[in-house]
C-alpha positions, -999 to 999 in steps of 0.1 A, spaced: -58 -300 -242 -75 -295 -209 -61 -319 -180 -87 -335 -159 -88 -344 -127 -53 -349 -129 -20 -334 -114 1 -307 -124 35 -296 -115 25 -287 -79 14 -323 -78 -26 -311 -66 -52 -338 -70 -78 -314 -88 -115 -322 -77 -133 -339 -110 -148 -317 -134 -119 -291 -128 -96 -285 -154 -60 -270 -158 -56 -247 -191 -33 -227 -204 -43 -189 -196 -42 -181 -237 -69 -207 -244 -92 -190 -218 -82 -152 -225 -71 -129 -252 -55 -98 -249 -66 -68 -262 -43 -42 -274 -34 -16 -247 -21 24 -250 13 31 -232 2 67 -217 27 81 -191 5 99 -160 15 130 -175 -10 121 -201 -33 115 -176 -59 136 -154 -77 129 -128 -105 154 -136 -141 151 -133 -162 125 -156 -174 142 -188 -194 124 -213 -163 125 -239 -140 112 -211 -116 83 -216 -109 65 -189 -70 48 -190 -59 22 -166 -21 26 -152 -6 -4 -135 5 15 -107 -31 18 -100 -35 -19 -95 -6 -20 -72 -15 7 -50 -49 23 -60 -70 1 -63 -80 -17 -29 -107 -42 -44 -104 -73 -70 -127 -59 -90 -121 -21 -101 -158 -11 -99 -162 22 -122 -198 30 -103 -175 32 -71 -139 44 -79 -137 79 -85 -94 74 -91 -98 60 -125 -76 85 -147 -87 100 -175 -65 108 -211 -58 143 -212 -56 147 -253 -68 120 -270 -49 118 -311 -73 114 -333 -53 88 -354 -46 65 -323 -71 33 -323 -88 28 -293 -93 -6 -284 -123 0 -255 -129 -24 -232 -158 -45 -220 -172 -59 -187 -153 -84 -172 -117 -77 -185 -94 -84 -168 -66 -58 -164 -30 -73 -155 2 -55 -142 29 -70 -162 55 -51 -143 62 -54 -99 92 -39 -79 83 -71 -60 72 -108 -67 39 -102 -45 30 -78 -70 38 -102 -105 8 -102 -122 -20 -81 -102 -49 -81 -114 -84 -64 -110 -118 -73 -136 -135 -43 -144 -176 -40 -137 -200 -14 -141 -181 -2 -172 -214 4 -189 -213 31 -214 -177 46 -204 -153 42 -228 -122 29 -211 -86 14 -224 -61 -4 -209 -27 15 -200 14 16 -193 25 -20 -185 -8 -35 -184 -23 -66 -203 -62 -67 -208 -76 -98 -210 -107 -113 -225 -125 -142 -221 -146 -154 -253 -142 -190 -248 -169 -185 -217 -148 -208 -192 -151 -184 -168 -178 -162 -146 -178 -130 -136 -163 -123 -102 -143 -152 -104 -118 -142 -130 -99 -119 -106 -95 -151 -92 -75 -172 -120 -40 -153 -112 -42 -155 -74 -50 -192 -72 -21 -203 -47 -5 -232 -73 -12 -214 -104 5 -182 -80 34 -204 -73 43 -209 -112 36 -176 -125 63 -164 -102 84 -188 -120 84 -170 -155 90 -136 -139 120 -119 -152 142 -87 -138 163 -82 -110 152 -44 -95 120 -48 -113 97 -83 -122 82 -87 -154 59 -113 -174 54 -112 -210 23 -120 -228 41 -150 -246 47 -169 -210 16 -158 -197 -3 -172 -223 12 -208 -217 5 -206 -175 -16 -233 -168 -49 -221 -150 -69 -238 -128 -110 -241 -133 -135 -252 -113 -174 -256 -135 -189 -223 -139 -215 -229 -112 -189 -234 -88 -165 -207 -101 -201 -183 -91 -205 -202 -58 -162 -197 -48 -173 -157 -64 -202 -149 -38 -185 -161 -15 -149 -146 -15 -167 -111 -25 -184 -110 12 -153 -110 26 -141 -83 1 -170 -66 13 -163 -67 51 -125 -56 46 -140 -26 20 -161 -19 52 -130 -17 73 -105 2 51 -136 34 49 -141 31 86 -101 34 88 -100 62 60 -124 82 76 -109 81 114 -78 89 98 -100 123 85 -111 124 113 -77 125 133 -59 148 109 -91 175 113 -82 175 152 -45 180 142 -56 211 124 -77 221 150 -51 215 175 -18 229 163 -26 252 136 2 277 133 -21 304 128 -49 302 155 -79 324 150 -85 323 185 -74 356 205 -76 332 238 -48 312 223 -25 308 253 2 288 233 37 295 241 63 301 205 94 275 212 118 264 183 119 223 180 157 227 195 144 244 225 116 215 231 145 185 224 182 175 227 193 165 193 214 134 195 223 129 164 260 128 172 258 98 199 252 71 178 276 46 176 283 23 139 283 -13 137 309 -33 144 314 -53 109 313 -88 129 283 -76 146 262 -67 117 256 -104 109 241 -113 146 221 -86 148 202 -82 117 165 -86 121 168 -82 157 158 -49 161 134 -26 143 151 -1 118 144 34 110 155 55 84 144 78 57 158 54 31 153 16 43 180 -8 47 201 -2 17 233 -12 27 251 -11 66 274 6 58 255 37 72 234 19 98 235 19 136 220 10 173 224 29 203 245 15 233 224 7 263 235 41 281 213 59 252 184 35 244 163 52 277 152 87 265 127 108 285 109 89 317 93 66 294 124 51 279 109 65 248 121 89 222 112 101 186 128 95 152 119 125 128 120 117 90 124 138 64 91 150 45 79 144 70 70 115 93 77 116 136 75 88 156 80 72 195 95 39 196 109 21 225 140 1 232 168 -6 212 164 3 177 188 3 143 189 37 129 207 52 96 218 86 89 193 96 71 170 107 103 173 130 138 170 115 172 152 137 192 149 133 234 118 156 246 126 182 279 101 183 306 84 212 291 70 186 264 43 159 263 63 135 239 27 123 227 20 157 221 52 167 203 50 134 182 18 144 163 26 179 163 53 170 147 32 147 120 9 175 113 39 199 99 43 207 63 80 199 62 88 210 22 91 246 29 121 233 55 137 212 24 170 220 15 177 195 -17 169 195 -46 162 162 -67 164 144 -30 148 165 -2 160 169 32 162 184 65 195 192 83 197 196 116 202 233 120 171 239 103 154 211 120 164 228 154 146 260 143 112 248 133 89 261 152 67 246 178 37 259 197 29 248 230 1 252 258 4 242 297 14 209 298 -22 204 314 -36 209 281 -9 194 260 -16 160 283 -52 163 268 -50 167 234 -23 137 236 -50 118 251 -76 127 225 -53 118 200 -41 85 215 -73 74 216 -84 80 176 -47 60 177 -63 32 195 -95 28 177 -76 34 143 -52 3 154 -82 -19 163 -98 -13 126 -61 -21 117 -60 -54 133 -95 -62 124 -86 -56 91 -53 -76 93 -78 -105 106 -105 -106 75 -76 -103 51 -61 -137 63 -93 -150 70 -100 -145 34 -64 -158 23 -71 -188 41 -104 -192 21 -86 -186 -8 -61 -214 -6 -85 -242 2 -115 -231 -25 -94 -216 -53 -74 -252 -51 -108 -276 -46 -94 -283 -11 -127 -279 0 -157 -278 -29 -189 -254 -25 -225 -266 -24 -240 -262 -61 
């Protein structure tokens, strides 16, 4: 029975005329097809196409709420479909649900599908899809029913796992919801979806300066230039940098304690245990004129940081001669194709005599000092679209806590 204007575990004073339910009075879920992506193509839209939706896709695909099938040319397709298997198609408005997260942020994603029109498209691995034919909600606000703060809080309750979090239909079904009338559920919608559309606007402007920067790099330090004015010097990375990989220092056991979360940490793996960690003694932490020096990881990813730092063995430490710009080096470094340096197998990697052999072109330092520039600034307007971005997204959060909760109500 629907609870009115009443208070649920969270103790919220709901707004009268909102309701709590359980999710399986509003929803039903349709039957899904557990397709690994090797079953999957992302080939181009046919008119016998079947569209599949993966739920690593609504962790890290799918940027929106709502997965927009007008828009989103990711959506993968099923390679061979059996003629035996029963699709169960999906309509406008389901909702598709991760029931699976490496993390608690991610228990539950969801995104509600528009513009499906005439596709024919079927839920996927470890997703639930559900429907709503008791028409309690609106469209554009179901995305909304999962991410409501309280009813976010209690969700992450029934999760279950330890490396990886899971919800099964059974609990899902008996979460309490929280729903404001359908005008207002259109009202909280429009409203939330122009902030959606702002930070949309901001993560295409950030995709295509990223283009943008990694045409330059190309330009810049192709390894085979066209050009027979090309005035570049041949060094080996070991002739630009003094590896010093051998003067780090580990961690004291009674230190570990004091100084975790101190400092930032690099590595190829992440913190897994500190066992293998470490932080440079004072006498090391100033490298090159800057006090600056580069951490290269392995496939591949080069980077300046200052100050003291944590590092583990899974990465080089590179100080930059004279004869380098480190800005220079650093995205030179970025732009390489590292996998024909690998030398593992099932876990790639880059030793350090190979790493001291790779090769690295460089012009006068006049010239290296202006491509560094160019490319520091793309950095610069890249990080401002980055913050702005950083800004709309809590904006929106904020929104979210006080209208998804009736904290604050909507004009009708």
């Amino acid at each position: 029975m629907a609870k009115e204007n009443n208070n649920n575990t969270n103790n919220l004073n709901i707004p009268k005329g909102w309701q709590y339910l359980p999710f399986g009075n509003v929803f039903e879920f349709i039957p899904t097809l557990s397709l690994s992506r090797e079953q999957l193509t992302k080939d181009e839209e046919t008119a016998e196409s079947i569209y599949n939706i993966h739920y690593g896709d609504i962790h890290s695909t799918y940027n929106a709420n709502v997965l927009d099938f007008d828009r989103e040319l990711r959506i993968p397709k099923i390679k061979d479909v059996d003629a035996n298997i029963k699709l169960n198609t999906l309509k406008e408005g389901d909702l598709a649900i991760a029931d699976a997260s490496e993390d608690y942020a991610g228990v539950a994603a969801c995104i509600e599908l528009v513009n499906i029109k005439k596709r024919t498209v079927t839920g996927g691995l470890h997703t639930f899809i559900a429907r709503d034919n008791s028409g309690l909600t609106e469209q554009g606000f179901r995305t909304y029913v999962l991410k409501n703060p309280v009813v976010s809080i209690e969700l992450k309750k029934l999760a279950t796992g330890s490396k990886v979090y899971g919800i099964s239909k059974t609990n899902l079904a008996t979460l309490e919801i929280l729903l404001p009338p359908t005008k207002e559920q259109t009202q909280i919608a429009q409203i939330l979806s122009t902030w959606d559309v702002s930070i949309e606007i901001l993560q295409q402007l950030i995709a295509k300066k990223s283009k943008c920067k990694k045409a330059l790099m190309v330009l810049f330090f192709s390894l085979n230039p066209k050009s027979k004015n090309d005035d570049r010097i041949q060094y080996t990375l070991g002739d630009v940098c003094e590896f010093l990989d051998g003067k780090r220092k580990p961690i004291k056991e009674e230190d570990r304690a004091k100084i975790k979360g101190i400092y930032p940490y690099y590595g190829a793996s992440g913190i897994i245990d500190y066992v293998n960690d470490y932080i440079f003694d004072d006498d090391i932490i100033l490298l090159g004129e800057d006090g600056e020096n580069i951490i290269s990881r392995v496939l591949p990813l080069a980077f300046k940081v200052s100050g003291k730092c944590w590092i583990n063995n899974h990465a080089h430490v590179l100080k930059p001669k004279a004869i380098v710009n480190i800005d220079y080096l650093t995205n030179y470094l970025e732009n390489l194709t590292y996998e024909k340096y690998n030398t593992g197998t099932a876990q790639p990697k880059l030793n350090k005599k190979i790493c001291e052999g790779i090769v690295v072109l460089l012009p006068s330092m006049d010239k290296q000092n202006k491509i560094a520039s160019v490319l520091s600034a793309v950095d610069e307007e890249i990080q401002i679209l980055k913050t702005q971005l950083t800004h709309y997204k809590q904006q929106k959060q904020g929104l979210m806590q006080v209208l998804l909760t009736g904290k604050k109500r909507v004009k009708i």
